[in-house]
N, C-alpha and C positions, 0 to 999 in steps of 0.2 A: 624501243625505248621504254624504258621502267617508269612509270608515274608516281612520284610519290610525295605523300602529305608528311607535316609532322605537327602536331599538337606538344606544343610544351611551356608553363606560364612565364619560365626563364630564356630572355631574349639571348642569355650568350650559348644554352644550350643548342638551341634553333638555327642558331649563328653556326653551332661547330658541326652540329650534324649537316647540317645545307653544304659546308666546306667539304665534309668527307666526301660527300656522293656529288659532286660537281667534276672531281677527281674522277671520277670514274664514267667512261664517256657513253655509257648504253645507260644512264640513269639520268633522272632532272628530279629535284623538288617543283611540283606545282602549284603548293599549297600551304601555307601555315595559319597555327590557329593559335591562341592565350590562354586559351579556356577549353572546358569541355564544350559551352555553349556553340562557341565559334566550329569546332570540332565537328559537333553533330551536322551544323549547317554545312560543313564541306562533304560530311558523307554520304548526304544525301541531295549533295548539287553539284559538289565537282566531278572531273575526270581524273582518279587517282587508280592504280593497280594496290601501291603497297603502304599502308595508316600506320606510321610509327607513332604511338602514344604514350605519353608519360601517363605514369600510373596511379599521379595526386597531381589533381590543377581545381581551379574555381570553379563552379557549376557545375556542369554535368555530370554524374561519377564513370569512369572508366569500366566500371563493367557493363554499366549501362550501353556506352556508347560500343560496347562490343555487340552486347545484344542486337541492339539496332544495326549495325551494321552486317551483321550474320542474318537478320533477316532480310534486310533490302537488297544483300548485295553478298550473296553467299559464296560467291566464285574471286570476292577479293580479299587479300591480304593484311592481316591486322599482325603488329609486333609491338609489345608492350615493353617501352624501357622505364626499369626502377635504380634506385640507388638504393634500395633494398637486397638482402642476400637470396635467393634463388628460394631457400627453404621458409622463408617468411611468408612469399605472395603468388610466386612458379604455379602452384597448382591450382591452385584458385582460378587464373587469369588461362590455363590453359584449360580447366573444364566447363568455363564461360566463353570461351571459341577463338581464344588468341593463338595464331597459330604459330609464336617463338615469345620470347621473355627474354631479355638480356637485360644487366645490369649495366649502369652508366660508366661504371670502371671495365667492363670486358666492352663497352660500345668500340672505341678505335680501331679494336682487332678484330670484330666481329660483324661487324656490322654489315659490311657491303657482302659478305658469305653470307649473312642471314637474309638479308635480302631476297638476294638473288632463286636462293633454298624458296622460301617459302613464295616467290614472285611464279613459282615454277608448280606449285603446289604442293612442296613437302612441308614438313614440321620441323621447327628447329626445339628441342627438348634436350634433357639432361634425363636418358632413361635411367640410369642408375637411381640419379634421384627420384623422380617420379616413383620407382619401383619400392625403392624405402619408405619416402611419405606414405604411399596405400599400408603399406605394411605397416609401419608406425602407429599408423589411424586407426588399426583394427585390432592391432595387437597390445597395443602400451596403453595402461588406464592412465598412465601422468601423461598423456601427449597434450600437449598446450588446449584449452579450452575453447582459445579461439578458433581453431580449426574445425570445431564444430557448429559457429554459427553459420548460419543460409547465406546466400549474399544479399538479401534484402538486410539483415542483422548486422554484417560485418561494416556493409555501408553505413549504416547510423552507427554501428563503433566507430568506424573512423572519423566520421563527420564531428562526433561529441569529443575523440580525443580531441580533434584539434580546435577546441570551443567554440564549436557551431552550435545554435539554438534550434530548440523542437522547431518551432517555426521557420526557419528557415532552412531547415534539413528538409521539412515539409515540402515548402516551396522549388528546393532543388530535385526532388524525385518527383515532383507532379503526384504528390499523398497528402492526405489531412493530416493533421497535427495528431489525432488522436490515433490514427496508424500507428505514427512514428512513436508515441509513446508506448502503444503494445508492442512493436520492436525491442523498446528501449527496455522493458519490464523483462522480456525473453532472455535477451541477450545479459543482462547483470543475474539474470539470475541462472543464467549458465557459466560466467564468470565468476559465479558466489562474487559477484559484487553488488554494492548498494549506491553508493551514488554515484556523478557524474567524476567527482573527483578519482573515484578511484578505478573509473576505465582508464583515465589518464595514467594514472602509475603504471596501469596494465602494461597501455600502449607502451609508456617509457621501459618498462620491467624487460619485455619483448624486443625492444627494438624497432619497433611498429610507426615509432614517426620520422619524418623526414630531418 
């Protein structure tokens, strides 16, 4: 039997993923979470094989809870669903230790194959893509900016796209304020941006928020 959590802040999503894999009689949900917060506390106390996590919720950031769960628990399975396109967040989320990426539109058809893939220990990846993104990144001086912030940086991007406060971005990474401001100073000025306004456009410009 397959053990599996899902972390996601929309109750009807949690609702349809639980519905998919109830269907399917060698799997069970054992677990759900709202938050990252809730998230962290399942993966480091429940009995889960496979953490399908949404890749934007309250609290904890999602790469985060990758981290931590690659180290406490190396030998289980993390799948990161976004309603983001594959080329926006895919590589990021796979070179932080998630071992598939599916978007919320391929979830129906895919989902219980991704599964099972990575419940087993493969990778569920799009190598074509992956294979152009490195290329892209090394060879194209217009490739998106953002691609180039750390993921400490991208985290306070997306945290300020969606008007979170230095202080409270603080408080969700367990960082001082004044961290998160030399982040914030990094990251605009590898945007050639200046204020907080205009990460937003970014984010909009990009397709970057939900």
């Amino acid at each position: 039997m397959i053990k599996i959590a899902i972390a996601d802040d929309h109750a009807i999503i949690r609702a349809g993923l639980a519905q998919i894999i109830s269907e399917t009689p060698d799997m069970r949900v054992v677990a759900e979470a709202r938050s990252g917060d809730e998230a962290q506390d399942i993966i480091l106390n429940a009995e889960w094989d496979v953490f399908i996590l949404d890749i934007s919720m309250p609290g904890k950031n999602v790469l985060d809870l990758i981290r931590i769960a690659k180290k406490q628990l190396p030998n289980r399975a993390l799948l990161v669903l976004s309603s983001y396109p594959e080329e926006q967040y895919a590589l990021r989320m796979l070179r932080a230790g998630a071992d598939a990426y599916l978007t919320k539109a391929d979830a129906p058809e895919k989902l219980i194959a991704a599964i099972r893939n990575i419940s087993e220990g493969g990778k569920l990846t799009n190598p074509e893509l992956t294979k152009k993104l490195f290329a892209e990144h090394i060879t194209n001086p217009d490739y998106p900016p953002h691609h180039t912030l750390t993921d400490r940086e991208f985290q306070v991007f997306c945290a300020i796209s969606i008007g979170k406060r230095i202080n409270d971005i603080a408080e969700e990474m367990a960082l001082s304020s004044k961290t998160i401001s030399t982040y914030r100073i990094r990251l605009l000025k590898k945007l050639k941006a200046t204020t907080n306004a205009d990460i937003v456009e970014y984010a909009m410009e990009f397709g970057l928020l939900d």
